[in-house]
N, C-alpha and C positions, 0 to 999 in steps of 0.2 A: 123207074120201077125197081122192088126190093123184092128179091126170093129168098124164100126163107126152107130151110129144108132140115127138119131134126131127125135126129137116129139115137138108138142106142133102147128104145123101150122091146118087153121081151114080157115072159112068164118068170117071174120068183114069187119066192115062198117065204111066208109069214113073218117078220123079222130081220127078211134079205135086206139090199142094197141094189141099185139101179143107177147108172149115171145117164141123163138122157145129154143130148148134144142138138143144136143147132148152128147149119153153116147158112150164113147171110150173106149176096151178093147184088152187083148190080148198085145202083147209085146210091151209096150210105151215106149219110151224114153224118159228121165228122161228130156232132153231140145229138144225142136219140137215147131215147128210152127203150127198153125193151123189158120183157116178162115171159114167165109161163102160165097157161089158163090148163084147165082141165075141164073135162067135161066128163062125165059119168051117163051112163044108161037110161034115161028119164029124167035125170036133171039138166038145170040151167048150168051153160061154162060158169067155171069157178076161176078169178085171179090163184093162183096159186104163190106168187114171189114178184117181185122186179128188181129192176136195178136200173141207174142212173149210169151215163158215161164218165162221170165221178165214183162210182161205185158206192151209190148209196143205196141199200137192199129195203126191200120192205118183204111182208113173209104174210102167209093168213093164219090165222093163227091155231088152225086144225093143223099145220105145218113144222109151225115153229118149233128150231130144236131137232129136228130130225130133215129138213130138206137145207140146203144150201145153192143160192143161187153164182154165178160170176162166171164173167166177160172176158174176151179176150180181144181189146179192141184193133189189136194190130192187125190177126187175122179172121177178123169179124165173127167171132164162134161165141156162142154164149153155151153157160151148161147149166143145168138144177143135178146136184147129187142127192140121191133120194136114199136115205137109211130108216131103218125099224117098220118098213115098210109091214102096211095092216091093208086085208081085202076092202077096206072104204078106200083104200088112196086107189083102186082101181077105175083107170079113167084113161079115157084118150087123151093125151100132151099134148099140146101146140106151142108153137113161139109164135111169139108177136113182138114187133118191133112200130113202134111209133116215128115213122120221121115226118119231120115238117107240120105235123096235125094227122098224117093220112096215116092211118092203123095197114099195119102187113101182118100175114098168118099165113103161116106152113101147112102144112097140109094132114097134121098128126101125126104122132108115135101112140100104139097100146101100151097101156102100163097094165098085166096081169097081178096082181096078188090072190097066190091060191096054193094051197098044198095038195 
């Protein structure tokens, strides 16, 4: 079993910055993918970014340029830093981590954008 637990989503305003955090524990595999989705108020979750235990990113591309995904694989933490932030990027975060084939998911962060 993988827990997945993020922190760091809040209330900013139009423009702000946000870094959100995930701490992963319990049986990790040593190579795994992991990502952020989002999920918005009547929409379907959204991929937001990932990244490889190589550190190879991918972005969506409502994203790209303004969010930044990376890992920190010694003490299993991943983070998305989220800049120029606009009220569409309002959405509940999650992390998810892939290992083995079996998908894991946190439990959500809010990301507010609002003045």
């Amino acid at each position: 079993q993988v827990q997945l637990v993020e922190s760091g989503g809040g209330l900013v305003q139009p423009g702000g910055s946000l870094q959100l955090s995930c701490a992963a524990s319990g049986r990790i595999l040593s190579i795994h993918a992991s990502a952020w989705y989002r999920q918005a108020p009547g929409k379907q979750r959204e991929l937001v970014a990932s990244i490889t235990n190589s550190g190879r990113t991918n972005y969506a591309d409502s994203v790209k340029g303004r969010f930044t995904i990376s890992r920190d694989n010694v003490n299993n933490m991943m983070y998305l830093q989220m800049s120029s932030l606009s009220p569409e990027d309002t959405a509940v975060y999650y992390c998810n981590s892939n290992q083995g084939g079996i998908p894991y998911w946190g439990q959500g962060t809010q990301v507010t954008v609002s003045s």
